[in-house]
C-alpha positions in Angstrom: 212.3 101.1 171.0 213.9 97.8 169.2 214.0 96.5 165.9 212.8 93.3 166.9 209.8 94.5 169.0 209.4 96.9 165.6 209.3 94.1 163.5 207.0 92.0 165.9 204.3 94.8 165.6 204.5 95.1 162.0 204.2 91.2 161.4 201.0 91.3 163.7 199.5 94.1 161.6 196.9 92.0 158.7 198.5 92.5 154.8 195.1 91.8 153.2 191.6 93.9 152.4 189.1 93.1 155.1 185.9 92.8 153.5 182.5 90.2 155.0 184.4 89.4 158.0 187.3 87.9 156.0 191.0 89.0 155.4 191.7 88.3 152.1 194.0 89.8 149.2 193.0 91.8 146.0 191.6 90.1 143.5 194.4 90.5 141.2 196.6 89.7 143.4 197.9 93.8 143.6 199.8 94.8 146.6 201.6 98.4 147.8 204.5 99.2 150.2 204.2 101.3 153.1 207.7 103.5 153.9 208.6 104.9 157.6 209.1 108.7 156.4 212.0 109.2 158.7 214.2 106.7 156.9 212.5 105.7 153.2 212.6 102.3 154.7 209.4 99.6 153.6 207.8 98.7 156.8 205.0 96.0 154.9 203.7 95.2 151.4 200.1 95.5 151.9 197.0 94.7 149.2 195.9 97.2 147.1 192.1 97.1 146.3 190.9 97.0 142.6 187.4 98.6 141.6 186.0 94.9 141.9 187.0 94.6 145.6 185.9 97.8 146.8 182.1 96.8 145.2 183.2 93.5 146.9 183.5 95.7 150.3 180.2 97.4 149.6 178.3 94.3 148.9 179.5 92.8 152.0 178.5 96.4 153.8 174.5 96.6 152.1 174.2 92.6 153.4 175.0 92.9 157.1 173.0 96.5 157.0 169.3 94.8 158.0 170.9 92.9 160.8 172.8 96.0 162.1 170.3 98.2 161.8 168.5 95.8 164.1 170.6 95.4 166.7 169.2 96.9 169.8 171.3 99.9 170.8 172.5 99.1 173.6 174.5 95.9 172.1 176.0 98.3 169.6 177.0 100.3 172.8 178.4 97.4 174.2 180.3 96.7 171.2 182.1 100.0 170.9 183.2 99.8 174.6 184.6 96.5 174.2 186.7 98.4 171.6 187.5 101.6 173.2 189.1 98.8 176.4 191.1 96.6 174.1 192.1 100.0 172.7 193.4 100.9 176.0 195.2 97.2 176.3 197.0 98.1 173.1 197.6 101.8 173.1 201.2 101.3 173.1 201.2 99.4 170.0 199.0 101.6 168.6 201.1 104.2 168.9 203.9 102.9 168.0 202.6 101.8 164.9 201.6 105.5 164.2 205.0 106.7 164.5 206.4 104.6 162.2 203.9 104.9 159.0 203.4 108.3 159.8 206.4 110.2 161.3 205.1 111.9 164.8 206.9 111.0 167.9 206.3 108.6 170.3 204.5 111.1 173.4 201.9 112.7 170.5 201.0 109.7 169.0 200.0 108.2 172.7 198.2 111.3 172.7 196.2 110.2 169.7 195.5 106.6 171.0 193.5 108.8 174.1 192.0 111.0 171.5 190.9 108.4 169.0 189.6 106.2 172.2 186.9 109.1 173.5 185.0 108.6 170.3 184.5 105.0 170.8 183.8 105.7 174.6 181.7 109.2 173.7 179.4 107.3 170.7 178.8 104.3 172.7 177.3 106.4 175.0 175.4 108.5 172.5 173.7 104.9 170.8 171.0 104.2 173.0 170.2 108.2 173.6 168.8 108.5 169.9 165.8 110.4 170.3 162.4 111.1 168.5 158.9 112.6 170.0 155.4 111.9 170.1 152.3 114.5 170.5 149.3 116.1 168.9 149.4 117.9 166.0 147.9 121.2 166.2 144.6 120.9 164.9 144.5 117.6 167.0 143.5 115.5 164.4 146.2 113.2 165.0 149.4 112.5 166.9 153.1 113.3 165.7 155.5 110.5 165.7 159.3 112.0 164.8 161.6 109.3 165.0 165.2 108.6 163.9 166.6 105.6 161.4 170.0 104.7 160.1 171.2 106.3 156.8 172.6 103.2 155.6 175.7 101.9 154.3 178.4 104.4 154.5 181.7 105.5 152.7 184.5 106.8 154.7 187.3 108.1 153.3 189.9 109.1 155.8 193.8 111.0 155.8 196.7 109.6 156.3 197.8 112.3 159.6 195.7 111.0 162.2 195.5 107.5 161.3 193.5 106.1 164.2 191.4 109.2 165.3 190.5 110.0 161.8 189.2 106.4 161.5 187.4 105.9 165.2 185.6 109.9 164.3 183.6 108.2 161.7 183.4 104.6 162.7 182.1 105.0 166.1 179.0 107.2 165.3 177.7 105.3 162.3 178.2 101.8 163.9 176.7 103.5 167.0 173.7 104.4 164.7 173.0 101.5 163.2 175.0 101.9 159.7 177.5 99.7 158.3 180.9 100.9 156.8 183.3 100.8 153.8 186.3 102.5 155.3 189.2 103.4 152.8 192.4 104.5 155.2 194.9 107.2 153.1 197.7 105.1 151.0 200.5 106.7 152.8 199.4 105.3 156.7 197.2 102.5 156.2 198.6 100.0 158.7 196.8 101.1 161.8 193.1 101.2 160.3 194.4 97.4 159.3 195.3 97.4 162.9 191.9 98.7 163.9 189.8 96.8 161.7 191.2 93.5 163.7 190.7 95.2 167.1 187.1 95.4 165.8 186.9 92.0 165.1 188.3 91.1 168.2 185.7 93.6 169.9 182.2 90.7 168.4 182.0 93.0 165.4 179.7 90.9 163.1 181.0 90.2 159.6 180.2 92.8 157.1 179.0 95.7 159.1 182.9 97.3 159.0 185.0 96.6 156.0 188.4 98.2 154.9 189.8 98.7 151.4 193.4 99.7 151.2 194.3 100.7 147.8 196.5 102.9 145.3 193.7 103.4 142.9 191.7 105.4 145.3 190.1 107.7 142.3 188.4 104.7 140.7 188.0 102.5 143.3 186.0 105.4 145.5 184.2 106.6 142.3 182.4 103.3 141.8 181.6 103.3 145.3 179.8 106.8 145.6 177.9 106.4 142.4 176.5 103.2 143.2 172.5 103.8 144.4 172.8 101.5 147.5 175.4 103.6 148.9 173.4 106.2 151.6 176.1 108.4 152.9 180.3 109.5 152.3 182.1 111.2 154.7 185.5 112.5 153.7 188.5 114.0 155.4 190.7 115.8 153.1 191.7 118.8 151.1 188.8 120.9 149.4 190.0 120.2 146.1 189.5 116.7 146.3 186.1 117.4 148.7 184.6 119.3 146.0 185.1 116.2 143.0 183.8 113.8 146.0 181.0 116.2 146.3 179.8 116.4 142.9 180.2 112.5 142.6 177.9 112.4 145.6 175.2 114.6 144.1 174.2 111.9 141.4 172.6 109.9 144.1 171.9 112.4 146.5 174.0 111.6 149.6 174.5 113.0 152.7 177.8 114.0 153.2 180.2 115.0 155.9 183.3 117.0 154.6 185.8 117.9 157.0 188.2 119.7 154.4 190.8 122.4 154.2 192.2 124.9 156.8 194.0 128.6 157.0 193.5 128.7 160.8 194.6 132.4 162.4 195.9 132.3 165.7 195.4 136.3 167.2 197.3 137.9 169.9 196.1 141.2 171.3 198.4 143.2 173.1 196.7 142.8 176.3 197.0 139.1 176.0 199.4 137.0 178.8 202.5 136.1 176.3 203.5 133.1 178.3 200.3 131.7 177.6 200.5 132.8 173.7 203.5 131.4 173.2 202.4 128.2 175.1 199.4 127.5 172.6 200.8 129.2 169.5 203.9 126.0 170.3 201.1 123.5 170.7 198.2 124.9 167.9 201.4 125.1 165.0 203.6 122.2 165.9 201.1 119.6 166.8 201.6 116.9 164.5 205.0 118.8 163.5 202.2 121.0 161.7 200.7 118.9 159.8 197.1 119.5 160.5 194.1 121.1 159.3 193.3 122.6 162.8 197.2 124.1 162.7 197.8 127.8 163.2 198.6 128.8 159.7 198.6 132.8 160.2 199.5 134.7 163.6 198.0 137.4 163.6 199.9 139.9 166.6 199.2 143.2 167.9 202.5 145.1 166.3 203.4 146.6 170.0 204.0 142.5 171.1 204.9 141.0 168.1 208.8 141.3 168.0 208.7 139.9 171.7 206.0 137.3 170.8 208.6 136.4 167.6 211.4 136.3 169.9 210.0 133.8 172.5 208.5 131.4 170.3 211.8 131.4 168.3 213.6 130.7 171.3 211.3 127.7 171.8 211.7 126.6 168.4 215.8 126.9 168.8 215.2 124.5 171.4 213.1 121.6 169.8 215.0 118.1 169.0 214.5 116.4 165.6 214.7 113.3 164.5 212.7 109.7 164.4 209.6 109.7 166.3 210.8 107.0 168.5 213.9 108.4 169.7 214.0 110.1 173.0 213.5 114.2 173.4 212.2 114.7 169.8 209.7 117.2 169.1 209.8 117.3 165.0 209.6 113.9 163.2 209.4 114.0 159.2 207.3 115.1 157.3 204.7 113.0 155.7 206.8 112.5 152.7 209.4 115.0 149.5 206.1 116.5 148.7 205.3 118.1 151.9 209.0 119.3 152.4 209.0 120.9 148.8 205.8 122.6 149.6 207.3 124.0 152.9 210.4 125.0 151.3 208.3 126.7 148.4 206.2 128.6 151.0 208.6 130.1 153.2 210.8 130.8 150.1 208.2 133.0 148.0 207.6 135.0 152.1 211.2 135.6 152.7 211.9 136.7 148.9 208.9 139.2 149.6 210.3 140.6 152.5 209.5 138.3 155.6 212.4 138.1 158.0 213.5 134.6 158.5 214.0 134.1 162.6 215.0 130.4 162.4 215.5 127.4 160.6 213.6 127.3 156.5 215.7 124.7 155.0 215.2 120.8 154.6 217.6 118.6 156.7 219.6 116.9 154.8 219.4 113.3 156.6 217.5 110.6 155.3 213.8 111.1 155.8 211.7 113.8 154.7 212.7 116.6 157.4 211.9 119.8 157.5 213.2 122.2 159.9 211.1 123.8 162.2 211.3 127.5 161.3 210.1 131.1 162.6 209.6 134.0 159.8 207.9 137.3 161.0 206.8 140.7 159.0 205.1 138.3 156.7 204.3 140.9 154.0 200.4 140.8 151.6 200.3 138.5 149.0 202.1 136.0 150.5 201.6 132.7 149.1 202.0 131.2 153.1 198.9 133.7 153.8 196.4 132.1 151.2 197.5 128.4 151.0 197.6 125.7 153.9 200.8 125.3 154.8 201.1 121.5 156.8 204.6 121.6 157.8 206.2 123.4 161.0 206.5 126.9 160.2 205.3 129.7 162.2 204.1 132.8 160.2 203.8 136.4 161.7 201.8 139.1 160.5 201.5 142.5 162.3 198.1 144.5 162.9 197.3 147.4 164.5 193.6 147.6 166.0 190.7 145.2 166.2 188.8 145.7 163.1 192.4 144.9 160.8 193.0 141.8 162.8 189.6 140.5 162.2 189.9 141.7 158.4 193.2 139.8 158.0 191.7 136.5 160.4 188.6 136.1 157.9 190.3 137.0 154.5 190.3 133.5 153.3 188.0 131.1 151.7 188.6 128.8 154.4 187.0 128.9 158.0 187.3 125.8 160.6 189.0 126.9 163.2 190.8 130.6 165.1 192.7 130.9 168.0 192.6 133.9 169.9 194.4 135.6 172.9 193.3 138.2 174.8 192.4 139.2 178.6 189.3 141.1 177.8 186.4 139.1 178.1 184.4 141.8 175.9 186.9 141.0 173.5 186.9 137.7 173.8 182.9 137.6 173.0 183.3 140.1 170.2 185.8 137.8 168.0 183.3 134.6 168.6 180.6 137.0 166.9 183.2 138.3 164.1 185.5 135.6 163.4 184.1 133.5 160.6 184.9 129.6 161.8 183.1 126.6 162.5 185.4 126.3 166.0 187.4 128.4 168.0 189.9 128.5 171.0 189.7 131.5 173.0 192.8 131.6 174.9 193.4 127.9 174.1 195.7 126.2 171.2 194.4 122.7 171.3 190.1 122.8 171.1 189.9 118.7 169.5 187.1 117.0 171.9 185.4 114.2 170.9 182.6 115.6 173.3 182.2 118.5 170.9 181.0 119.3 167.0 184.3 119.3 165.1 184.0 121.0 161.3 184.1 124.2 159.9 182.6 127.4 157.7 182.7 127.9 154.0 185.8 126.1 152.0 186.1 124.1 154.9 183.6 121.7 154.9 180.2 120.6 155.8 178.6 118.6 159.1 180.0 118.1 162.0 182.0 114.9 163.6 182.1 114.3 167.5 179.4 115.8 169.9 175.8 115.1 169.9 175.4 116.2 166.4 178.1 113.8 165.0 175.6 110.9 165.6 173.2 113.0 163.6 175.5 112.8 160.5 174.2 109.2 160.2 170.7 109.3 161.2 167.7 110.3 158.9 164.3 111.8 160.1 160.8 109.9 159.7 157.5 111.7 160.3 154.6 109.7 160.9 151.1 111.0 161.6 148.4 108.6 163.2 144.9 108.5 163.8 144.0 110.7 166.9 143.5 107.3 169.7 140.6 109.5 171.3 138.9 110.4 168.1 
């Protein structure tokens, strides 16, 4: 890839809030840069929202709501395909933009462009098939209408490591609903909702019914929005610590919510499971993303007669993985998001190996500029571990032995957390045992990748509440009427 077609890309990308149809800058005039993590480079100087601007954004959101509400489905239908085809004219910009505010080579970032396309193609499908019903009651004194209405303007608060799916898994059903949107991207990859917001407007989008606020004040600026009583509905993707403050903001005006929050995924291999197929999804479920994602394998958990040969073939993999920037040819492992994320991994596998984990491969930062972290392999991760109990976001593989059934469903659901498990095994009874036991919101069952946008993504206990994608992620921005009426034959 060139510098110049680089630079080309990031002049194209709009520097200002988007807010009523209109690009503008922050009030104040306040602006923030946006670094490529693989050098420490400034790719743009962007505007950074003040508390005013995001109440700006909402006003904008609350006046175009009548109008979209109105809109006959099948125009917002229409609406969402346009986007999901210029999407496909662009998805090589697209991703290129994602590696560079974000880190992930070239090939997986593609692969988010097709991910973060299906929502706009699944949803405008899903518009014009909201459903109610109609019948007696059961006294037959009168007749049951159920019918379904927009929540109203929403709040989405999305993360900075899938930039464009993250923002299309929230847009596409509450604009296929009939809601309008206040989206505020993460401050660390903003460029590509930016990028987004334009395809939109590109796309007919009427003024108002999407907005974006880019910001560093995101505390304030989101607090202001949540607590004021026209807003009808925040969804957040995030940690849990940060869910849970949105969350109790949110209760002051009763809103629905969507959290999609924190993971400690465990990724299971029996002993009769087929190893080339173990290792191929425990490489794909951990390194995805170079790790850094909520649905990553945090814990594998392996029957102790596979585990050294299951340690030894995914460290042979990992031996084998090229690093470097996400635009350069062959290269598996991009940076890390930024010095925080490399500390954290370096803290991690530091407290494990001090325990008594065996360090396989790799555990140290690279010292190049960028924020890189070595992909690394540690096994005989001992209890107690701090890389056991906290999310680890970063490429590092940990293994735990067990011995029977029972201790590897013990050691899969001893967490707070519970979105997703992965779990290998030829038995079939098995297989149908651990969806009963294991407790998480999704699982993969001889599979390390289980994202669709054709199916209910979120999770169990710490990790969240509703679901996005499926038939039920339309739900998330729908609310139920009952109305009874006269019996026409009385």
């Amino acid at each position: 890839m060139t510098p110049n077609r680089e630079t080309e890309l990031l002049a194209d990308v709009p520097d200002g809030l988007f807010i009523g149809g209109r690009w503008r800058p922050a009030q104040d005039g306040a602006t923030f840069t946006v670094q490529d993590p693989s050098n420490g480079e400034t790719i743009k100087t962007i505007a950074s929202a003040s508390v005013a601007d995001g109440k700006a954004a909402l006003d904008a959101a609350v006046d175009a709501f009548p109008a979209w509400a109105a809109t006959p489905a099948r125009e917002r239908a229409e609406l969402l395909r346009r986007a999901f085809d210029l999407l496909q004219e662009r998805k090589e910009d697209f991703a290129l933009l994602m590696t560079l505010e974000m880190g992930k080579p070239l090939a997986e970032a593609r692969g988010e462009v097709g991910y973060g396309g299906e929502f706009l193609r699944w949803f405008s499908e899903e518009a014009s098939r909201i459903q109610g019903r109609y019948g007696p009651n059961p006294e037959g004194t009168g007749r049951m209408i159920v019918s379904q209405h927009p929540v109203g303007p929403c709040y989405l608060i999305t993360p900075w490591n899938f930039p464009l799916a993250m923002a299309t898994r929230k847009i596409a059903p509450a604009l296929a609903a009939g809601c309008t949107v206040v989206v505020k991207p993460a401050g660390l990859t903003p460029l590509t909702t930016l990028a987004f917001a334009k395809l939109l407007e590109d796309a007919g989008l009427p003024a108002g019914v999407v907005n974006v606020v880019t910001t560093t004040s995101s505390g304030p600026v989101s607090e202001e929005i949540i607590r004021d009583p026209r807003l009808r509905k925040l969804s957040f993707t995030g940690s849990t610590p940060v869910g849970q403050r949105l969350l109790e903001q949110a209760a002051s005006g009763v809103l629905r919510t969507s959290m999609e929050l924190g993971g400690n995924a465990p990724f299971v291999v029996f002993d009769d499971a087929d190893l080339d197929k173990a290792v191929e999804g425990a490489i794909a479920a951990k390194f995805r993303n170079i790790g850094q994602a909520c649905t990553a394998a945090n814990r594998f958990i392996v029957h102790r007669a596979v585990a050294d040969e299951f340690a030894r073939r995914v460290t042979e993999r990992v031996n084998g993985f090229g690093i470097g920037r996400g635009t350069e040819d062959g290269v598996t492992i991009g940076p890390l998001i930024d010095d925080r994320a490399v500390e954290k991994a370096a803290q991690l596998v530091e407290d494990a190996v001090g325990r008594g984990a065996t360090l396989r491969t790799g555990g140290r930062a690279i010292d190049r500029p960028g924020t890189f972290y070595e992909p690394t392999v540690i096994s005989d991760v001992p209890a107690g571990s701090d890389i056991l109990r906290e999310e680890i976001f970063g490429p590092v593989l940990a293994i735990i032995p067990f011995d029977d059934e029972d201790d590897a469903v013990r050691l899969a659901n001893d967490t707070e957390y519970g979105l997703v498990s992965y779990v290998y095994t030829e038995s079939l009874a098995r297989g149908q045992r651990m969806i009963d036991r294991l407790e998480t919101g999704m699982m993969g069952l001889n599979m390390g990748v289980v994202s669709n946008a054709a199916a209910p993504f979120g999770g169990w206990k710490f990790s969240g509440l509703g679901r996005e994608g499926g038939a039920e992620g339309i739900h998330e921005y729908l609310q139920t009427k009952y109305t009874l009426t006269a019996d026409p034959f009385a």
